[in-house]
N, C-alpha and C positions, 0 to 999 in steps of 0.2 A: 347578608352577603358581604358587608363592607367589615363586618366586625371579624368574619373567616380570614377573609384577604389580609388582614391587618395580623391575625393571630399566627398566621402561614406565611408571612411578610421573607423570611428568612431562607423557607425551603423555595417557594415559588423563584427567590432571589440565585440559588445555586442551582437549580434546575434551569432558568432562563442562562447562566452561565454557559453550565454543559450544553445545551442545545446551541451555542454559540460557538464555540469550540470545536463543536463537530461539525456544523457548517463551514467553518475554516478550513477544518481539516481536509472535508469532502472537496471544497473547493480545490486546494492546493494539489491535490490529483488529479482531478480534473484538470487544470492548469498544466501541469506536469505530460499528463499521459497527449495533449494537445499539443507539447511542445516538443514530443517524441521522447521525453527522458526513460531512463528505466527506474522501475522502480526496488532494484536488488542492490541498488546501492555503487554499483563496479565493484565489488570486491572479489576479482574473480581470484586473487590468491587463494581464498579460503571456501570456493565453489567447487561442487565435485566435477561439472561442465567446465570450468572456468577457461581450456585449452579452449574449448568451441566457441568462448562467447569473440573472439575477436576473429574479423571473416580477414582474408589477404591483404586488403585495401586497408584496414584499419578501424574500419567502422563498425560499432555495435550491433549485432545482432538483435532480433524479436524477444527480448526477457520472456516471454511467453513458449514460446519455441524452447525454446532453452532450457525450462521449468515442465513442458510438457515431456522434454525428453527423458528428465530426472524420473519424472513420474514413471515413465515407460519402461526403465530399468529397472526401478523398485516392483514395479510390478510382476517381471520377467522372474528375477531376483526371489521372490515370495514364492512363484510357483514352481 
């Protein structure tokens, strides 16, 4: 077993990597979706929504909502 580990020293090495990375990654959304951000970036210049996503007051909209509406148009759109 010790003689595998040591042969496999390299992969087991980038694989413990990537599972790290993705941890992070997961975290940082998690983090994120906790602190209310969106996760589309703001770039409502280049969004087909992007009139909707800012409400009167100023404040961001549900990126959810927002994405759910896209969908509902594509959809319409298709049929």
């Amino acid at each position: 077993m010790l003689n595998w580990i040591i042969k496999n020293l390299a992969n087991i090495g980038v694989v413990a990597a990537l599972i790290v990375i993705t941890a992070l990654v997961i975290a940082r959304i998690v983090k994120n979706k906790k602190e209310g951000k969106l996760s589309c970036g703001y770039d409502c210049a280049n969004c087909p929504m992007g009139s909707n996503c800012l409400k009167k007051n100023g404040s961001k909209t549900n990126a959810h909502m927002v994405r759910s509406q896209i969908k509902k148009s594509k959809r319409q759109d298709i049929r």
